[in-house]
N, C-alpha and C positions, 0 to 999 in steps of 0.2 A: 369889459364886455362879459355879460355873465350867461344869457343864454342864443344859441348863437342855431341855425338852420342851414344846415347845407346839405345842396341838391344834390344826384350821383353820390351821393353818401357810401354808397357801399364800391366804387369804380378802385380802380386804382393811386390815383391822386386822391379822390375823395376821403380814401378810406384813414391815406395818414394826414391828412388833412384835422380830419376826427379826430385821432388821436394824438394828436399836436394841443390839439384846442380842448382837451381832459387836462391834456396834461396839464395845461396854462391854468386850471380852473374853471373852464367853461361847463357848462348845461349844451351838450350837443344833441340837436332832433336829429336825423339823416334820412332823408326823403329819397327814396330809388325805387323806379318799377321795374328792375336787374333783369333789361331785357342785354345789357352790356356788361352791367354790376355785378358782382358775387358777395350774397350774405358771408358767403367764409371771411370776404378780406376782414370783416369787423365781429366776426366770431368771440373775436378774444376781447372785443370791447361792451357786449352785451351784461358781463355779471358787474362793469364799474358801473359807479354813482352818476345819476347824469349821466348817461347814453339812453338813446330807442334810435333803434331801426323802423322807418314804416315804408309799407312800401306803396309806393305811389307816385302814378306820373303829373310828371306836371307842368306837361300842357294842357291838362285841367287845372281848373281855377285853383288858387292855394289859398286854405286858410288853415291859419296856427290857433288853436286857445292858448292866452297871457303873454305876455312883455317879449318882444323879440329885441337882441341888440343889433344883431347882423343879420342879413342874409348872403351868403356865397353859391352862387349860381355856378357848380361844375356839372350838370346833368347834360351828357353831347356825348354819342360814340365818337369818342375820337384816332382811332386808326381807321385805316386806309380800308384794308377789310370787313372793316364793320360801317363806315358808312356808306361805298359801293353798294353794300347789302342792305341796310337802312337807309334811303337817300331820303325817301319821305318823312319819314321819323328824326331824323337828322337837321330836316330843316326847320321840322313843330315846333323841336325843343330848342332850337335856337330861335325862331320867333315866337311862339306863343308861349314857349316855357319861359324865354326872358320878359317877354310882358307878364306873366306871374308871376314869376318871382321879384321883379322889381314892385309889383304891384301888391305885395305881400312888404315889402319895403318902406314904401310908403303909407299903407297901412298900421305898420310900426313902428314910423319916425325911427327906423334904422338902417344903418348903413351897407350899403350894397356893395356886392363885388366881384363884378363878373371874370371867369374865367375866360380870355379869350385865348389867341393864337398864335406865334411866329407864322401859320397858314396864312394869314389875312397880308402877306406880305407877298406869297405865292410864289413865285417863281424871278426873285426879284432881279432886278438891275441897278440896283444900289447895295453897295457891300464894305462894310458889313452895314446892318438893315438899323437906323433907329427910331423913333417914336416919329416923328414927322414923316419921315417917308410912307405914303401912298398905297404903295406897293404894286405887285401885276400879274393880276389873277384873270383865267379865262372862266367866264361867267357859265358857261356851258360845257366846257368840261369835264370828265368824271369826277376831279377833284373840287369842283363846283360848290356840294351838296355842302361842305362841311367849309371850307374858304367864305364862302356867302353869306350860310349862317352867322358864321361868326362875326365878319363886316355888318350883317342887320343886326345884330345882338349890338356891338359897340353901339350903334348908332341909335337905336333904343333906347339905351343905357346914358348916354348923353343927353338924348330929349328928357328924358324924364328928369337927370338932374338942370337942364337949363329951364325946363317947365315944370315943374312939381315942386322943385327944389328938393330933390329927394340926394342924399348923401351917396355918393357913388365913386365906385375905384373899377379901373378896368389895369388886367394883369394878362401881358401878353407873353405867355408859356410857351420857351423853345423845349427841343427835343430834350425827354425827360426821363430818364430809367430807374430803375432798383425793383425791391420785392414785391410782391403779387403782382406782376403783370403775367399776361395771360400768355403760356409757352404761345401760344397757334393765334395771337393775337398779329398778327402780321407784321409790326413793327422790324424794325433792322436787329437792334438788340436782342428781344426773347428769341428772334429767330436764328440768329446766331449763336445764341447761347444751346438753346434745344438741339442744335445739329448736330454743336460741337460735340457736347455731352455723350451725343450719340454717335459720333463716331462718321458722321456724314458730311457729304461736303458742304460748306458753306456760300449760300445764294448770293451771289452778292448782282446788284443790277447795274446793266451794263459795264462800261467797264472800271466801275468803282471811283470815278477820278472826282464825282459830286461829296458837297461837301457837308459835312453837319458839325454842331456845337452840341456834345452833349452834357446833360446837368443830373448830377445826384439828387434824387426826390428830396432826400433828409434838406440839401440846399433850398430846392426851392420851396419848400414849405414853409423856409426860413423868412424868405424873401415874403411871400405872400402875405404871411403873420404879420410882417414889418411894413406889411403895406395895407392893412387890413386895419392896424391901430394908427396909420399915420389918417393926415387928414386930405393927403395927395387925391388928386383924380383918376392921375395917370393919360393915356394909356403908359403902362411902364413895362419894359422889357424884361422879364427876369428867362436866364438863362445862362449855360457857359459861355464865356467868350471863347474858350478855347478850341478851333475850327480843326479838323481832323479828314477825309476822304473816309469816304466808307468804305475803300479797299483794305486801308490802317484799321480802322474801325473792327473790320473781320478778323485782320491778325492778330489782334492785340487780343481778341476774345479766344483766340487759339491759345494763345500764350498761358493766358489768365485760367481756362480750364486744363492747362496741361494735356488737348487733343492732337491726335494728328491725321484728324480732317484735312484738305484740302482746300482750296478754293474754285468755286465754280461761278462761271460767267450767264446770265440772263437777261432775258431783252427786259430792257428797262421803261418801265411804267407811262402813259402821257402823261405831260402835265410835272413829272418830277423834277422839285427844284436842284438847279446843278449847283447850287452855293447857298449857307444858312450861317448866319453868324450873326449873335444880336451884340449891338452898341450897348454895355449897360451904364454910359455917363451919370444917367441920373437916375437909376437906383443904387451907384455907388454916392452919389454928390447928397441924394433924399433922404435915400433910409440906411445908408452904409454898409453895404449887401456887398458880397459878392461872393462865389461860391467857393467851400471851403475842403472840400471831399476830393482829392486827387481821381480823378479818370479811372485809373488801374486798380484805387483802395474799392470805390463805389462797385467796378465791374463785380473783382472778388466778394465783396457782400451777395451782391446779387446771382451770380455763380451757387454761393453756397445755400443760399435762398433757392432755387432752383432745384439743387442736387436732394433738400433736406424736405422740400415742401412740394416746388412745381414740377416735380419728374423731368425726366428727360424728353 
């Protein structure tokens, strides 16, 4: 794949995303109207060969001038904070942004690949969650706007490869952390981390007993890549398997910054899943994935990332 488009270009995943796909050799466009985005994450990507930044949304129509190989569809606020805030915006880009960007796909006889969710599984009752499972989501909801989207985006993404015959991969993304994400971005992680740093206690909601898997970005970009040049459809699980409480979750980010912070108990969110843990059988059986970044090594990068770049 020589030149390659992807949406949320400048987001967090997006951004090493991008520079994953230089590295490999790619011609990367990055499409982002950085109402989520920040030009800084790809600052350092702007003077290499083959990179542009433009910025633009797109749940307007997309069009590229010359040969597209791929298009990757990450344009979605995806914390919790940002789509409560964006709920209208949230749902555009996951139906009308994935109708153009697929449609931008098909346009160039290239292969698509949508970014979906371990959301789309919601609050589940099968654990740990794998690609066949359903999942169980309240359609009304606060966590609604971004679960839904991403179930009509799959479902999008499927019509159009069983009717267009348009080449398609769907990548369902568990809990994901490392560099640039955004200290006040509300996630468990940067907010744990930002407290720490500062000397505050740490939120944890309710009383921490819910569970999450989490994955070093450098991991899943691995995964996605390897799912990106296979010729799978998916939907495929990439994530850690390794399940943790986000009470551990807090102490270990105590640990890992050397704070002595506290912990502090908060009423806990509607809608928050009490167990997250993806099945990865077959993106170890497909593409021979699985993550490679120990919990504790990932944290300290991201720590020092934080201390060097994202403030406290």
């Amino acid at each position: 794949m020589t030149r390659v488009v992807v949406t949320g270009g400048a987001g967090f995943l997006g951004s090493h995303l991008c520079e994953r796909l230089l590295d490999d050799g790619c011609e990367v466009l990055a499409l982002d109207n950085l109402v989520t985005g920040n030009p800084e994450n790809v600052d350092h990507l702007l003077t290499r060969d083959g990179f542009r930044l433009v910025k633009y949304d797109v749940t307007n129509f997309v069009h590229v001038v010359g040969p597209v190989d791929a298009v990757l569809h990450f344009a979605s606020p995806a914390s919790p904070i940002d789509y409560l805030r964006l709920p209208i915006e949230t749902l555009k880009v996951g139906s009308a942004g994935t109708l153009h960007a697929l449609g931008l796909a098909r346009a160039k006889s290239a292969r698509f690949l949508l970014a979906s969710t371990s959301e789309t599984y919601g609050d589940p009752q099968v654990h740990p969650q794998p690609e066949s499972y359903w999942g169980h989501v309240n359609p009304v909801g606060p966590r609604g706007v971004y679960d839904e989207a991403k179930r009509y985006a799959e479902a999008l993404t499927t019509a159009y490869r069983t009717y267009h015959g348009v080449d398609t991969a769907i990548v369902r993304i568990f809990n994901t952390f490392g560099p640039r994400m955004r200290p006040n971005d509300g996630r468990a992680i940067p907010t744990f981390i930002r407290q720490a740093l500062a000397e505050e206690p740490l939120t944890v909601a309710g009383d921490g007993s819910q569970t999450r898997s989490v994955c070093y970005v450098d991991d899943l970009v691995e995964g996605i890549v390897r799912l990106l040049r296979s010729d799978h459809p998916g939907p495929m699980n990439i994530g850690n398997p390794g399940e943790m409480s986000v009470l551990d979750l807090a102490k270990l980010v105590v640990e890992v910054t050397g704070s002595t912070s506290a912990v502090e108990f908060i009423e806990r969110p509607q809608d928050d899943p009490t167990v997250r843990q993806p099945d990865i059988t077959l993106a170890r059986e497909v593409l021979g994935w699985e993550p490679a970044v120990p919990v504790e090594e990932g944290l300290a990068r991201t720590v020092d990332w934080f201390r060097t770049r994202g403030g406290s």
